[in-house]
C-alpha positions as CSV (number, residue, x, y, z in Angstrom):
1,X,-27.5,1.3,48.2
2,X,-30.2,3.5,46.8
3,X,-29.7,6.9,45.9
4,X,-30.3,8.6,49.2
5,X,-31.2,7.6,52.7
6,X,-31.6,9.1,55.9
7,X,-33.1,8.3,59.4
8,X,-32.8,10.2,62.7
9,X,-32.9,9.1,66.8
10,X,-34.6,12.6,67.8
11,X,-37.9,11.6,68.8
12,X,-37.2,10.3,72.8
13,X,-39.4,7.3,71.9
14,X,-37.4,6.0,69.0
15,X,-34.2,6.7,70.1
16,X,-32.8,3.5,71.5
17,X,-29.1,4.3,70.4
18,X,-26.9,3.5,72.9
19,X,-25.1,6.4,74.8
20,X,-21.3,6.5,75.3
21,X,-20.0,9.8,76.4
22,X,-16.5,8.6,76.0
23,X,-17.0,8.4,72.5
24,X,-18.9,11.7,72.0
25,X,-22.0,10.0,71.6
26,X,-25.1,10.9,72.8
27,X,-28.0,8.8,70.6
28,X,-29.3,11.8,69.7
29,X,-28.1,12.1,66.2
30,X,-29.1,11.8,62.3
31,X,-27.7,9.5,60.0
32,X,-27.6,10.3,55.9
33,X,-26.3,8.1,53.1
34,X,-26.4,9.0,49.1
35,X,-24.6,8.1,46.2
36,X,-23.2,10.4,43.9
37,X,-21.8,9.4,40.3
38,X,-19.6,11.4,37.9
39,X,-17.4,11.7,34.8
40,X,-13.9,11.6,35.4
41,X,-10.9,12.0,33.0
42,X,-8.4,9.5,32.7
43,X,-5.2,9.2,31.3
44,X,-3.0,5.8,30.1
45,X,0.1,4.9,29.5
46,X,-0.1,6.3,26.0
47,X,-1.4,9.8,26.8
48,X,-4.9,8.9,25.9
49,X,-7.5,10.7,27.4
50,X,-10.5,8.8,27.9
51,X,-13.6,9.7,30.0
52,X,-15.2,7.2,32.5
53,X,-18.5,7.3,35.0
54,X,-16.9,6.8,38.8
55,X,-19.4,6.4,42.2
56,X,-18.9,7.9,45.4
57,X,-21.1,6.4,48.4
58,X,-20.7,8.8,51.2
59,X,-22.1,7.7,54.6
60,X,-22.3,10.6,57.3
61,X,-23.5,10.6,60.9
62,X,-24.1,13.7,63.7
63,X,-24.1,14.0,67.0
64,X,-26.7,16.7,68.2
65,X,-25.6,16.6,72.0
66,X,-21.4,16.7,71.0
67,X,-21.6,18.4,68.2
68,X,-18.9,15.2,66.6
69,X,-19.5,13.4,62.8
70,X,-18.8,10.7,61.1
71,X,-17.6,11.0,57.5
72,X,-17.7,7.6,55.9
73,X,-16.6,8.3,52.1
74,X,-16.1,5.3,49.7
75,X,-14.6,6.0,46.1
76,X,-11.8,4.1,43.6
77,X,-9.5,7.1,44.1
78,X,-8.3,10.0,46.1
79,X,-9.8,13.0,44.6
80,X,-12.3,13.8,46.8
81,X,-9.9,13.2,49.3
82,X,-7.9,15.9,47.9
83,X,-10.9,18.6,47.7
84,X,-11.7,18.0,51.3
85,X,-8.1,18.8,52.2
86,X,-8.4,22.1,49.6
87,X,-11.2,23.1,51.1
88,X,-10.2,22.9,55.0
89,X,-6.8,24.8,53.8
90,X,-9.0,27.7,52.3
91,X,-12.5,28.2,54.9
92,X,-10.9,27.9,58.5
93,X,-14.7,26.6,59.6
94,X,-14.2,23.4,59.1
95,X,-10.7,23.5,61.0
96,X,-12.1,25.4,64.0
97,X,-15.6,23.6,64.0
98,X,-16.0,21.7,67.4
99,X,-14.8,25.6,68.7
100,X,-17.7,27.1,67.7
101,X,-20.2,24.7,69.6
102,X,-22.9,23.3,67.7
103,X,-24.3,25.8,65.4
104,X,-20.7,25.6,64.2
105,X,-20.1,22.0,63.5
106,X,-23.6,21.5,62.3
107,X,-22.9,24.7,59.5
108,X,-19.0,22.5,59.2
109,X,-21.0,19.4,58.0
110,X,-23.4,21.2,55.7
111,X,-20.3,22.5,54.1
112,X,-18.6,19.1,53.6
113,X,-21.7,17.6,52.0
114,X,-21.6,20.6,49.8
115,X,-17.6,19.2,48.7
116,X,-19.0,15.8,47.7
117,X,-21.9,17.7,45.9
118,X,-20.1,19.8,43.9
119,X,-18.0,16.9,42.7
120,X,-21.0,15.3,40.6
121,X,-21.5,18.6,38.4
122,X,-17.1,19.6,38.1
123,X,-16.4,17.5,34.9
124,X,-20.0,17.4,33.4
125,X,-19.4,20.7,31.0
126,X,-15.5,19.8,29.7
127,X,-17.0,15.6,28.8
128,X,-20.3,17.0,26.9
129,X,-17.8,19.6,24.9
130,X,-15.3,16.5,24.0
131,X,-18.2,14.5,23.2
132,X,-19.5,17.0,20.7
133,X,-16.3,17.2,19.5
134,X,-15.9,13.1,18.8
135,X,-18.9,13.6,17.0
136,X,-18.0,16.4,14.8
137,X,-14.8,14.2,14.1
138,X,-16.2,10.9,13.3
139,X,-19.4,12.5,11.1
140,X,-16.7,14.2,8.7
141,X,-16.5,10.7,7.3
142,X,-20.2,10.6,6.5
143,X,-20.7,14.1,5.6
144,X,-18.0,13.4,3.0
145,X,-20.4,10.9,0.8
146,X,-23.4,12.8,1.3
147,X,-24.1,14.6,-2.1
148,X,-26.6,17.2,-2.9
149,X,-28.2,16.1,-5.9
150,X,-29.1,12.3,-5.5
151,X,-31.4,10.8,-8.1
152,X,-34.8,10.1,-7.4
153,X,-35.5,6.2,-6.6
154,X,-38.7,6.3,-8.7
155,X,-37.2,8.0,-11.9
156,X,-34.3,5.5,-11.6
157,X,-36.4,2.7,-11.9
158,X,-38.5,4.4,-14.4
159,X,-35.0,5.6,-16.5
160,X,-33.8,1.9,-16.0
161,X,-37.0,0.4,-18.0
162,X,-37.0,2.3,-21.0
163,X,-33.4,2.2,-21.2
164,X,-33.8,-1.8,-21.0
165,X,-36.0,-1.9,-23.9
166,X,-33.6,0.9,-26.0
167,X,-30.7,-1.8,-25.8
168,X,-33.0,-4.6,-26.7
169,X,-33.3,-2.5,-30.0
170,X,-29.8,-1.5,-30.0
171,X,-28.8,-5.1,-29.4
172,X,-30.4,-6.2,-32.7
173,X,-29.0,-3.2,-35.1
174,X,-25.8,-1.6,-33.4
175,X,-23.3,-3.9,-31.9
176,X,-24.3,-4.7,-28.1
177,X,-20.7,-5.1,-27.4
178,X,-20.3,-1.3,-27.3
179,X,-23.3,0.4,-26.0
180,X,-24.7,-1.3,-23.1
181,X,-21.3,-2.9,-21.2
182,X,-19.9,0.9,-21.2
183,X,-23.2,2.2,-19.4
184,X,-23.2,-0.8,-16.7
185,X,-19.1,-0.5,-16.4
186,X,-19.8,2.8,-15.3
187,X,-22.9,1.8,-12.5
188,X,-20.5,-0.5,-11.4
189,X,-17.9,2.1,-10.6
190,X,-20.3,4.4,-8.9
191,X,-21.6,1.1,-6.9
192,X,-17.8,0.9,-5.7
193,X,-18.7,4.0,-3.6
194,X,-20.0,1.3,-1.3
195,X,-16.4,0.1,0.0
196,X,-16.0,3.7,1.0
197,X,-19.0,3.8,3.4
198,X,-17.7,4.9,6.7
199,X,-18.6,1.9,9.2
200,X,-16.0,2.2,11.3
201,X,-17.5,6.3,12.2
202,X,-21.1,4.4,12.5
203,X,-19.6,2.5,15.3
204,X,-18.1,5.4,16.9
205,X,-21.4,6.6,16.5
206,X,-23.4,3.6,18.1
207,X,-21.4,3.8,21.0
208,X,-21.2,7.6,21.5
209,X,-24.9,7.4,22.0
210,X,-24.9,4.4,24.3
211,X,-22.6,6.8,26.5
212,X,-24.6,9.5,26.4
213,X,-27.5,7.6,26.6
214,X,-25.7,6.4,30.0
215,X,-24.6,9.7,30.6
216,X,-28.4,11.0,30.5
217,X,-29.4,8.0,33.5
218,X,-26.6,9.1,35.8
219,X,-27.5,13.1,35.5
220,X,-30.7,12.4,36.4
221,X,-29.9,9.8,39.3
222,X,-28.2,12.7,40.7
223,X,-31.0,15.3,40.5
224,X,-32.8,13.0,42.2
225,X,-30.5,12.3,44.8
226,X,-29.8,16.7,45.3
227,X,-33.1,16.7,45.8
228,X,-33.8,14.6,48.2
229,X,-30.9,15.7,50.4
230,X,-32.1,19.3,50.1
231,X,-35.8,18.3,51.1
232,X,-34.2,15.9,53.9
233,X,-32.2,19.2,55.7
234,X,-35.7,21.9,55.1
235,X,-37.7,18.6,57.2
236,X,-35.0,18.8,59.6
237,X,-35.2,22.5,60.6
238,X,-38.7,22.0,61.0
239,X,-38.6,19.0,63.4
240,X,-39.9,20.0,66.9
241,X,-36.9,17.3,68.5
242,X,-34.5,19.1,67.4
243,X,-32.4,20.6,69.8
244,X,-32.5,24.6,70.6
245,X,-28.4,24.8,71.2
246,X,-27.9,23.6,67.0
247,X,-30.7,26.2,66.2
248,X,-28.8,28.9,67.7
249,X,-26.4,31.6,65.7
250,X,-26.6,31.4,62.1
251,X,-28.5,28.2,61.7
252,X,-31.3,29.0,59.8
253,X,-28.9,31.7,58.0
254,X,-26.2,28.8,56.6
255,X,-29.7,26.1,55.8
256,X,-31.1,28.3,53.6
257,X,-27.4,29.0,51.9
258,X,-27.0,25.5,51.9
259,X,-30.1,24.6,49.9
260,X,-29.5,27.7,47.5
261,X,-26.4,26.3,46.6
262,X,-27.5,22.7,46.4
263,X,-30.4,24.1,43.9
264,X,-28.1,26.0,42.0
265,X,-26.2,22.4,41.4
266,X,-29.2,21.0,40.1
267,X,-30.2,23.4,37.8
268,X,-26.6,22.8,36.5
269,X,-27.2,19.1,35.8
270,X,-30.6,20.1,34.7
271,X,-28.6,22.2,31.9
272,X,-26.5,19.5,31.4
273,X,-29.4,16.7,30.7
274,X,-30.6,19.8,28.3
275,X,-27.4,19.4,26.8
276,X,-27.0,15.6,26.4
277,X,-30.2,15.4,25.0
278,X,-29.5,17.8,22.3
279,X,-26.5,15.6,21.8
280,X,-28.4,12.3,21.4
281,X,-30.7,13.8,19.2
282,X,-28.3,15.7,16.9
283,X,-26.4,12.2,17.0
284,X,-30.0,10.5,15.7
285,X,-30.2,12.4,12.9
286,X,-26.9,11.5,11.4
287,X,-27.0,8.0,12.0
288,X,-30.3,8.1,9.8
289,X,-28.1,9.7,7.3
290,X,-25.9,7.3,7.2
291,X,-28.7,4.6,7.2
292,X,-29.8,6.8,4.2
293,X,-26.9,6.5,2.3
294,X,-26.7,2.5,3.1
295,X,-30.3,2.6,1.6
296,X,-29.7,4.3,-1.5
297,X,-26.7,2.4,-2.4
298,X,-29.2,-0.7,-1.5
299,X,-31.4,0.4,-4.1
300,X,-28.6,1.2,-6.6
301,X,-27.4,-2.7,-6.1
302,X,-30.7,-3.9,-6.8
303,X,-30.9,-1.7,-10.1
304,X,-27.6,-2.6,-11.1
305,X,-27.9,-6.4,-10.6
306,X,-31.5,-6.2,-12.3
307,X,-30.5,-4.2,-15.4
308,X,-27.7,-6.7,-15.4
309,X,-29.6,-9.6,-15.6
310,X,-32.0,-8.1,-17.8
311,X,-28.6,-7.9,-20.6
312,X,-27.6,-11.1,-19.5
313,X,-30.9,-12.4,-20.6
314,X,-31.1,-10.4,-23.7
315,X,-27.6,-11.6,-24.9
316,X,-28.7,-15.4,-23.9
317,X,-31.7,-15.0,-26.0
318,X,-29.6,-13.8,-29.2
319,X,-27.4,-16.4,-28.7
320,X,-30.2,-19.1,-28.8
321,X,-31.7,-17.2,-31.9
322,X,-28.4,-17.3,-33.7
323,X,-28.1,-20.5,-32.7
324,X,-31.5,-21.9,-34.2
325,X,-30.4,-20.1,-37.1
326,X,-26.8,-21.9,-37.4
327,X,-29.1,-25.3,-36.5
328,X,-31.4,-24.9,-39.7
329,X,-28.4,-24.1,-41.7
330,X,-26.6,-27.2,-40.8
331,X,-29.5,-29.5,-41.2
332,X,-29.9,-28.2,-45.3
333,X,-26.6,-29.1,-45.4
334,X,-26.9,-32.2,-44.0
335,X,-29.8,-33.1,-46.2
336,X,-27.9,-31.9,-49.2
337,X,-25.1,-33.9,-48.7
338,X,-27.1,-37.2,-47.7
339,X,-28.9,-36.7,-51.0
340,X,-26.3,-36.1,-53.2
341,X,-23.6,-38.3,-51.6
342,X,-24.6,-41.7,-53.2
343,X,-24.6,-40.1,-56.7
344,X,-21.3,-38.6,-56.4
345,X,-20.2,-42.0,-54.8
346,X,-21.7,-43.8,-58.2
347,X,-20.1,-40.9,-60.0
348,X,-16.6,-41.5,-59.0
349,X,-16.8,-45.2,-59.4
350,X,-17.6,-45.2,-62.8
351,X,-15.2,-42.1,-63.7
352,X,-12.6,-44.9,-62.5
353,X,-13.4,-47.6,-64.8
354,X,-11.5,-48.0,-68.5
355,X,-11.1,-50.0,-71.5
356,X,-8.4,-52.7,-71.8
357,X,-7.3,-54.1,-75.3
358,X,-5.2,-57.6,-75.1
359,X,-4.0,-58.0,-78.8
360,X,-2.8,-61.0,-78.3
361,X,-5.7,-62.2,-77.1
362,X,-8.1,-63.1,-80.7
363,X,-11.5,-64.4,-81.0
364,X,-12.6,-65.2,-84.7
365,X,-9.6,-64.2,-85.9
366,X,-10.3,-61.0,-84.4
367,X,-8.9,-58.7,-81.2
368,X,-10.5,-59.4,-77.8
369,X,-11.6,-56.1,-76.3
370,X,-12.1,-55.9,-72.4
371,X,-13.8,-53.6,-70.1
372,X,-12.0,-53.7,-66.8
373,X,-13.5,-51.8,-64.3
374,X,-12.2,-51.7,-60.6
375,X,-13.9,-54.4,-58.9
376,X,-15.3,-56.7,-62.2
377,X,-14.0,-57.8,-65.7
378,X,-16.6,-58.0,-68.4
C-alpha cells in the first residue's frame, strides 16, 4: 500500500456500490487508506531500551446517508488500540456520535483520524534526544585521541630526511647502537597509539547514521502522507455531491480545526527532519575525524617503516664495508703465510737434523763421522 489513498461513490454516475440498508449502507460513501510509520521504545528481557520504526495501515470507510464507519486499523501491537480507548473515555463525541446525526459522526471520524495522526509525531522528540545522547557517548572515545598540536605531515617528512642523513654521519663516528634505535624505540611507542583507535565507537557511529538516515525517509513519508489527507478532506468540502445533512452544524467549523491541527503535526515532523539532519551532519563531521586520525597514524606508519628501512640499510652497508675490510685483511694473511710457509717448513727440517759419531766405526785408522738427518744418512 502507498502512502495514502482515497476514492469516493458521490457522484450518482459512479456510484455502483451496492445498497443494503440492513447494514447501514447506503453507497454513498468515501473510502481513505494511509500508512503511518513511527518510533517506538522497546524494552527486553534485560531492561534494555532500544528504539525501533513500527507501521500502522489504517483503512477507514463512511457512510454519508447513515452516518456509520468502518475503522480497519492494522499494527504489530495494541497501542493505538489503547489511545482510541483513552480518547473515547475523555471527549464524550465519539461515544455519543451516531446521536448527533451526521454532522456529528462525520466531526467523530475526523477526530479518530486525528488519534492515528498524532501517533506518528508522540515518540519523534524523546528518540532524536537519546540519539544525540549515543552519540555524545560513543565520540568520547574519539575525542579522547584527538590532540591539539599534531605535527605537520610535510615538516615530518622534511624532519625525517635530514635526520636520516645526521645518523648516516653519526653512524660512522658515534656508536649507532645508541643514537638512532632510542629515537625509532620511541616512534614505535607513539605508533602503538594505533591499538587504541576506537573502532568499536566508529561502528556505533556507522550505524547511528544508517538509523537516522532511515529515520530522515520515514519523517518525510509521513509529511507526505499528512498532507495528502489534509488536501483530500479541503476537496471534500468543496465537492458539489456531497450531501447538505453532513454540511450542517459545525461542519465547516470542526474541517477547518481538523486541518489546523493536522498542519500543526507536520510542521512538528518538519522540526524533526530539521533536527535529524543536524544530527547526520554533526555525526559526518566526526566520523571524518576519526578518518583523520586513521590517516595521520597512516602516515606516521609509513614514516616509521621508511626511516626504518633507511637504518636497516645503513647498518647493512657498514656491515658490508667492515666486511670488505676484514676480506682484504685475511687475504695478506693468506698470502703471507703461503709465502713464508715452505721456508719455515725447510726451516724446521733442517733445525732437526744432527751429527752422529760411531767410534767404533774407523776408516784409515781414523773415526767415522756421520751426518744423520731425519729421513737420509750421509
Amino acid at each position: 500500500m502507498t502512502g495514502f489513498n482515497s476514492y469516493d461513490t458521490l457522484e450518482p454516475s459512479t456510484s455502483n456500490a451496492l445498497e443494503i440498508r440492513q447494514l447501514g449502507r447506503s453507497g454513498s460513501e468515501h473510502v481513505v487508506q494511509y500508512m503511518l510509520r513511527s518510533v517506538e521504545k522497546l524494552t527486553d528481557s534485560s531492561s534494555n531500551t532500544n528504539w525501533d520504526v513500527h507501521q500502522m495501515a489504517v483503512h477507514h470507510r463512511y457512510d454519508f446517508v447513515y452516518g456509520k464507519a468502518l475503522w480497519l486499523n492494522i499494527k504489530t501491537n495494541n497501542i493505538i488500540s489503547e489511545r482510541i480507548k483513552e480518547a473515547m473515555a475523555e471527549d464524550p463525541m465519539l461515544n455519543f456520535a451516531l446521536s448527533k446525526g451526521l454532522s456529528g459522526s462525520f466531526t467523530a471520524t475526523l477526530r479518530t483520524h486525528l488519534i492515528h495522526l498524532e501517533w506518528c509525531d508522540n515518540s519523534w522528540r524523546e528518540y532524536i534526544c537519546d540519539v544525540e545522547g549515543e552519540i555524545r557517548k560513543t565520540v568520547k572515545g574519539i575525542k579522547a585521541l584527538q590532540t591539539s598540536d599534531r605535527p605537520d605531515i610535510h615538516c615530518s617528512l622534511l624532519e625525517g630526511v635530514v635526520i636520516n642523513e645526521m645518523e648516516a654521519k653519526v653512524m660512522e663516528t658515534d656508536d649507532p647502537q645508541r643514537s638512532v634505535p632510542r629515537r625509532l624505540t620511541k616512534e614505535l611507542e607513539d605508533l602503538t597509539n594505533l591499538e587504541n583507535l576506537p573502532f568499536e565507537e566508529a561502528e556505533k557511529l556507522d550505524a547511528i547514521r544508517e538509523r537516522l538516515e532511515n529515520s530522515l525517509l520515514v519523517l518525510q513519508l509521513n509529511i507526505q502522507t499528512l498532507q495528502d489527507i489534509s488536501d483530500h478532506y479541503e476537496n471534500l468540502a468543496n465537492r458539489e455531491s456531497l450531501p447538505s445533512e453532513v454540511m450542517k452544524g459545525s461542519f465547516f467549523s470542526d474541517l477547518d480545526s481538523f486541518s489546523q491541527r493536522v498542519g500543526r503535526i507536520r510542521k512538528n515532523l518538519e522540526i524533526r527532519v530539521t533536527q535529524v539532519n543536524s544530527l547526520i551532519s554533526w555525526l559526518r563531521k566526526k566520523q571524518q575525524l576519526f578518518e583523520g586520525l586513521l590517516r595521520q597514524r597512516s602516515v606516521q606508519a609509513s614514516c616509521f617503516l621508511t626511516k626504518t628501512s633507511h637504518f636497516h640499510l645503513d647498518r647493512m652497508e657498514q656491515i658490508a664495508h667492515m666486511t670488505r675490510e676484514e676480506t682484504a685483511s685475511m687475504h695478506v694473511i693468506t698470502l703471507v703465510t703461503m709465502v713464508f710457509l715452505p721456508v719455515s717448513f725447510l726451516a724446521s727440517f733442517c733445525v732437526v737434523g744432527f751429527y752422529s759419531i760411531d767410534q767404533s766405526r774407523s776408516v784409515l785408522g781414523g773415526t767415522s763421522l756421520t751426518l744423520v738427518f731425519p729421513s737420509c744418512e750421509f
